[in-house]
N, C-alpha and C positions, 0 to 999 in steps of 0.2 A: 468585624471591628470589635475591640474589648474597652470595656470600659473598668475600671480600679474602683475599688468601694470606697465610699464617701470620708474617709478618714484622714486622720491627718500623718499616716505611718504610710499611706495608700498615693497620698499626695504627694511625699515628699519623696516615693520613691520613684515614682512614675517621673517626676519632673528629673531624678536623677538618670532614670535610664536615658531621658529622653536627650537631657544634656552629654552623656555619653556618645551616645550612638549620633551627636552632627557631632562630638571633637571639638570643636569648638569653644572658645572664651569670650564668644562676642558677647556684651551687656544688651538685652533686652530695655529700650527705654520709652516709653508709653510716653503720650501726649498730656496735658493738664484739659481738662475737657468740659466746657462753662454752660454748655446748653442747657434750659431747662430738660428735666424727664431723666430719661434713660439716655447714658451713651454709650459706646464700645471703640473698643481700640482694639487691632489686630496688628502682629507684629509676626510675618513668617519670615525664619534663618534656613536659605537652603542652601546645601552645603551640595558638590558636584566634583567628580572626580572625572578627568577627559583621559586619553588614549589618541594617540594622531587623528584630532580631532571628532572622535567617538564619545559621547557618553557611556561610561562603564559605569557608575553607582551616581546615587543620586540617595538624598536624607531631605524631608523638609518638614522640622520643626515648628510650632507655631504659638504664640500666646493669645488670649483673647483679654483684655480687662476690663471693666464695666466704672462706669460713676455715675451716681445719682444727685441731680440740683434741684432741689425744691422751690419752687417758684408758686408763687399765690395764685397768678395766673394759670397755671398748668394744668390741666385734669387729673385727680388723683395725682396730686403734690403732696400728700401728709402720709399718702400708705408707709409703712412698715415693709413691704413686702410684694412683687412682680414674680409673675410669671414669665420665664423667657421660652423659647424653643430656639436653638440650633439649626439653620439653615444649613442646607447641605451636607448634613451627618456622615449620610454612608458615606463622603466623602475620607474621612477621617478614619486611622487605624487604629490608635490607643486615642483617649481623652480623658484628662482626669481634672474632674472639679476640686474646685478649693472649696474643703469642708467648712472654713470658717466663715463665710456665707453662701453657698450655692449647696443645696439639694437637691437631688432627683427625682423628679414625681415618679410613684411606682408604675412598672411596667409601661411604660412614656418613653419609649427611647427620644433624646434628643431634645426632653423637657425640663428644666427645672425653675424651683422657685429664690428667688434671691433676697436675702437681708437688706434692702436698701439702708439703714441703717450704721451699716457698716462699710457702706464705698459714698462717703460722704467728697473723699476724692476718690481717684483713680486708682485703682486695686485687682492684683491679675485674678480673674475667676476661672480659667481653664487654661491649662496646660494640652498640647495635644500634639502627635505626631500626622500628618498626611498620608494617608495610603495611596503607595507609587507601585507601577508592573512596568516592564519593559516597556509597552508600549506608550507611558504617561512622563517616565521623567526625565528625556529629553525637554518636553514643555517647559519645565520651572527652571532651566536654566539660561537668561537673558542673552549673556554675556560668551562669545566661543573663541577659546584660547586654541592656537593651533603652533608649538615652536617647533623648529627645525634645528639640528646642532650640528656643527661639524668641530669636531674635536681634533686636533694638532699635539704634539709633544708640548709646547707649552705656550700656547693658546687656545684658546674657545671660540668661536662666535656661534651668534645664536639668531636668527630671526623667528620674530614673534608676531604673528598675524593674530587681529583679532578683531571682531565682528559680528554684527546679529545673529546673536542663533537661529536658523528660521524653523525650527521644532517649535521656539517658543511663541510664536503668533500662532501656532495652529489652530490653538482653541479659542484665540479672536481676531480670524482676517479680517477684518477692518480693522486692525490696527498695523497700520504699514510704520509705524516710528515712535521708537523707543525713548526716552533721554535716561540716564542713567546719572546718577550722581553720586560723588565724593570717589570718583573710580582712584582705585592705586593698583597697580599693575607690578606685581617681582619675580625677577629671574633667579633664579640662585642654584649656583655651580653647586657638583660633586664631586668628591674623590680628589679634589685639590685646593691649595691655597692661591685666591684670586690675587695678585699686586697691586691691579691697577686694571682698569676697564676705561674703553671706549664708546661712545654711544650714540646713536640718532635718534629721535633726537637727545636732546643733552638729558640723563638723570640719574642720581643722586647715590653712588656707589659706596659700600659697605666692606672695606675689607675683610671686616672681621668677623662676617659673615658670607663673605663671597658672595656677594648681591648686589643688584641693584635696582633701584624703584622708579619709577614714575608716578608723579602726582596728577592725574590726567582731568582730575576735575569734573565738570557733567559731560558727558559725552551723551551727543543725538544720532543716534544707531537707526538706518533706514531697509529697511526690509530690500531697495530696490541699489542696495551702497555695495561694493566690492571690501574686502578685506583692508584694513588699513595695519601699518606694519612700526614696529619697533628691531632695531637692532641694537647688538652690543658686543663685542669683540675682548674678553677676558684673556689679560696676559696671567699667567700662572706658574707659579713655581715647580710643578709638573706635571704629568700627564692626567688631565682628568676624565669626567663621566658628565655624561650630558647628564642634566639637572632635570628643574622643573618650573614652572611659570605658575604663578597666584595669583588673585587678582580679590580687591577687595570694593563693593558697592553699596549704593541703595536703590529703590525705585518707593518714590512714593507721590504724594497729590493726587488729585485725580483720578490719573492713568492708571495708578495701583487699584483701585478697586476694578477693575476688568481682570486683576490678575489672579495669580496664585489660584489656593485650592478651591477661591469662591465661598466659603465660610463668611453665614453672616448670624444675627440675630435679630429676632422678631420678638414681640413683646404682644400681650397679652392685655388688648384695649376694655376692659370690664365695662367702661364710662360708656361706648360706643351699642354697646345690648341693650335690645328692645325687646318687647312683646312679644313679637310676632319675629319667627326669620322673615331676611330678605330672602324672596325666589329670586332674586338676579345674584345672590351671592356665593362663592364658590362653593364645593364641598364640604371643605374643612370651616372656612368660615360661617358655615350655615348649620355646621355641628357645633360648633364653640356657642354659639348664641342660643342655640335649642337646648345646648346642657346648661343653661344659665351665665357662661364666662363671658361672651364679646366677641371680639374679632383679635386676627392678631395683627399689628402693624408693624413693619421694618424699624426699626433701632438704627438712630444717626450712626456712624460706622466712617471713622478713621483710619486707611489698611498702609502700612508699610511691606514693604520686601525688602530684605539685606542677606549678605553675604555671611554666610559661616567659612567651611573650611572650601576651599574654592582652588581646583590643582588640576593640572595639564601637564603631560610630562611626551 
C-alpha cells in the first residue's frame, strides 16, 4: 500500500489518478453531519465490468470526510487538534491525505493529526483507492447483470436478467437481503440506429441513443430470490451488434456500514487517560495511556456505496 506525501501537488494528483482509473463522473456528496465531537462520512464508487456474467475488473474508489461540532458539553470540545487512526488500512491501496488539515504522524502508518479548526463543516480528509485481487472483487459488486442477445437483420432483442450477486455476501452471511436504491438499469445497442423499441416491462426508449432505461427504484435483492428479468426487442435500421447493459445505484443506512472495504476511524480519547493503565485493557489501548495519550475510540461513521462506471456486456 503507497501512501503520496502530504502536499497539495501529491493531493491533487492522487485524487486525479484515482478519478481516472473508476472513469467515472459520478459527484461524490457527503452528508451535513451535527453530532457533537468528531464525525466521518465515507462515500465508496465501485465501478465493475461483467463478461456473461463474470466479473473481469472491478475499481473501488473511496472518500473519507471528517466534521467537527463543538459542543460545551463534549469532552475536549475547544481542542484545535485530534488524533485519528485509520481503521483497516492495509485494507487500502493508495491514500492520500488532504494537506490542508490532515498530517501524518511520522512512521504511524495509518495515523494522523487533524486541524479541527478547519472542518468546521464537512470536508473531504482522504482520498483513497481499495486494494482488490481476484479473489476480493467479486464481493463489492451488489448488483449482477447477466444479458443475452439475439440479433436479426433488423431487429434486436435482448434479455436482461438481473440479481444478487451472491460473491457479494460472502464477507457477511448473515446478511441474506440486500435493498438497493435509486437502481436505473440501460440497454444500449451497437453497430446500429434503434427506431423504436419494445419492452417488459414498459421503459423509457432513447433513439438517439439506441437505448433504453428503466427507473427501477429501491430494489430488495434476497440472497435466497432467482433472477428477475427485463426485455426489449430493438427494431433497427440495420444489422447490429449486441450492445451492453449498465446499471446505476446506491446502497446506504445501516446496512452499508457491514459493507464495502470496512474503513473506519478511531479518534484518540486523551480525556479517558489515567495514572495507572488498565490491566483489563487491550494492547494497543494500554500502550496509548502508558505513553500518556488515552485510548482510541470509534468515530460516529456515516458509509455510503454507489455506482461508478457499472457494464455487462
Amino acid at each position: 500500500m503507497s501512501q503520496d506525501d502530504n502536499s497539495d501537488h501529491a493531493y491533487s494528483d492522487a485524487r486525479s489518478t484515482m478519478t481516472a482509473s473508476n472513469n467515472t463522473l459520478t459527484t461524490v456528496k457527503h452528508p451535513d453531519m451535527h453530532q457533537p465531537g468528531l464525525n466521518s462520512s465515507i462515500v465508496e464508487t465501485v465501478s465493475a465490468w461483467f463478461d456473461n456474467g463474470k466479473i473481469t475488473r472491478a475499481v473501488v474508489i473511496g472518500e473519507l470526510a471528517l466534521a467537527h461540532n463543538i459542543a460545551s458539553n463534549f469532552p475536549n470540545g475547544n481542542v484545535s487538534a485530534e488524533s485519528i487512526r485509520l481503521e483497516n488500512f492495509h485494507s487500502l491501496e493508495k491514500v492520500a491525505p488532504n494537506p490542508a488539515f490532515v498530517k501524518q504522524l511520522q512512521d504511524r502508518a495509518g495515523e494522523y493529526t487533524i486541524d479541527t479548526n478547519s472542518i468546521a463543516r464537512t470536508a473531504v480528509a482522504f482520498k483513497y483507492q481499495v486494494h482488490l485481487d481476484d479473489a476480493s472483487m467479486a464481493r463489492q459488486a451488489p448488483l449482477l447483470l447477466v444479458p443475452s442477445w439475439k440479433v436479426e437483420a433488423t431487429q434486436t432483442s435482448v434479455i436482461l436478467n438481473y440479481s444478487l450477486n451472491p460473491a457479494f455476501l460472502a464477507s457477511n452471511p448473515q446478511q441474506q437481503v440486500v435493498t438497493v436504491s435509486n437502481v436505473v438499469i440501460t440497454l444500449r445497442l451497437d453497430g446500429a440506429v434503434a427506431t423504436s423499441c419494445l419492452s417488459k416491462p414498459t421503459g423509457t426508449f432513447s433513439r438517439e441513443r439506441s437505448a433504453i432505461y428503466w427507473s427501477l427504484d429501491d430494489l430488495v435483492l434476497r440472497a435466497d430470490q432467482g433472477p428477475q428479468r427485463l426485455l426489449a426487442r430493438f427494431v433497427t435500421e440495420s444489422e447490429a451488434r449486441p450492445g451492453h447493459a449498465e446499471a446505476s445505484w446506491e446502497i446506504g443506512g445501516g446496512q452499508a456500514e457491514r459493507l464495502g472495504s470496512g474503513l473506519h476511524v478511531s479518534q484518540l480519547d486523551s480525556a479517558g487517560a489515567s495514572a495507572e493503565a488498565d490491566p483489563f485493557a487491550d494492547e494497543e489501548n494500554a500502550a496509548a495511556v502508558a505513553g500518556g495519550g488515552g485510548s482510541w475510540k470509534r468515530v460516529v461513521l456515516v458509509r455510503k456505496l454507489v455506482s461508478g462506471t457499472y457494464v455487462a456486456s
